[in-house]
N, C-alpha and C positions, 0 to 999 in steps of 0.2 A: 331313181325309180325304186317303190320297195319291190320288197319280193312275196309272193304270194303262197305261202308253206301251208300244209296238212299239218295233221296232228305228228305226224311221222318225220316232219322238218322235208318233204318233197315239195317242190317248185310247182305249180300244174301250169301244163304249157296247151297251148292252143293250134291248129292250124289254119290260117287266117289267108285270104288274099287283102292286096295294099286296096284300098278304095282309090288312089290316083294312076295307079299304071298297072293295074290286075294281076302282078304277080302274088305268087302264093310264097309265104313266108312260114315261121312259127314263131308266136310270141309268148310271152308270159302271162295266162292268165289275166282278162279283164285289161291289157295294156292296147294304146294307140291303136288306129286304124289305119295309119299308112308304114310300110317298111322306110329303114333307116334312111335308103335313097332320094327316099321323097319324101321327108321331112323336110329339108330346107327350100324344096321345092316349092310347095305346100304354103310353107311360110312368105314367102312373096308372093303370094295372091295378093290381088284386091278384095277388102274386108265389102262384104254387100251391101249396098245402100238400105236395103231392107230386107225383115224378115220374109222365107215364102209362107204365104199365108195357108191356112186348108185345103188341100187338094180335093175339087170336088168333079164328079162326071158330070158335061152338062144335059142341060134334062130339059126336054119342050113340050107342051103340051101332049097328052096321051092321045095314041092313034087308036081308034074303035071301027071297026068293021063293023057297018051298018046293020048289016043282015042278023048279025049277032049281038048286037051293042055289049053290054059291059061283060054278060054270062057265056058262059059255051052250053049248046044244047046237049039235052039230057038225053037226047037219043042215038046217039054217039057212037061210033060202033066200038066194040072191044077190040081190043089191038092181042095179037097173040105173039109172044116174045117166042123163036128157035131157041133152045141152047144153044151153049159156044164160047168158045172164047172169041172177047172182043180183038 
């Protein structure tokens, strides 16, 4: 593993949870995603048969309220906001 130095010869460290068993670690800059534990873990995975392909939301046909089809009417009432906090 190199090491990751400033102009000043400092290490810059990170604080990271592992991605396999959500403990929170510290590593060195730009280094692995999983803590030392679960490296070898990790490594006897079964490699995936396949890439996951683009994760998309699915989407079906647009629902339109009749009475209104595609616009909202113009006569609308105005909505008046309280202050506050939310």
């Amino acid at each position: 593993m190199t090491n990751i130095q400033d102009e000043n010869g400092m290490v810059r460290m990170e604080l990271k949870y592992c991605e396999h068993c959500g403990g929170l670690w510290v590593r060195e800059g730009g280094a692995g995603v999983y803590c030392q534990k679960c490296i070898p873990k990790v490594a006897e995975l079964p490699v995936p048969k396949k890439k996951p392909g683009r994760v998309r939301l699915p989407s079906g046909p647009r629902s339109v309220v009749e009475e209104y089809g595609d616009a909202l009417p113009n006569d609308r009432p105005e909505i008046e906001a309280m202050g506050g906090v939310a």
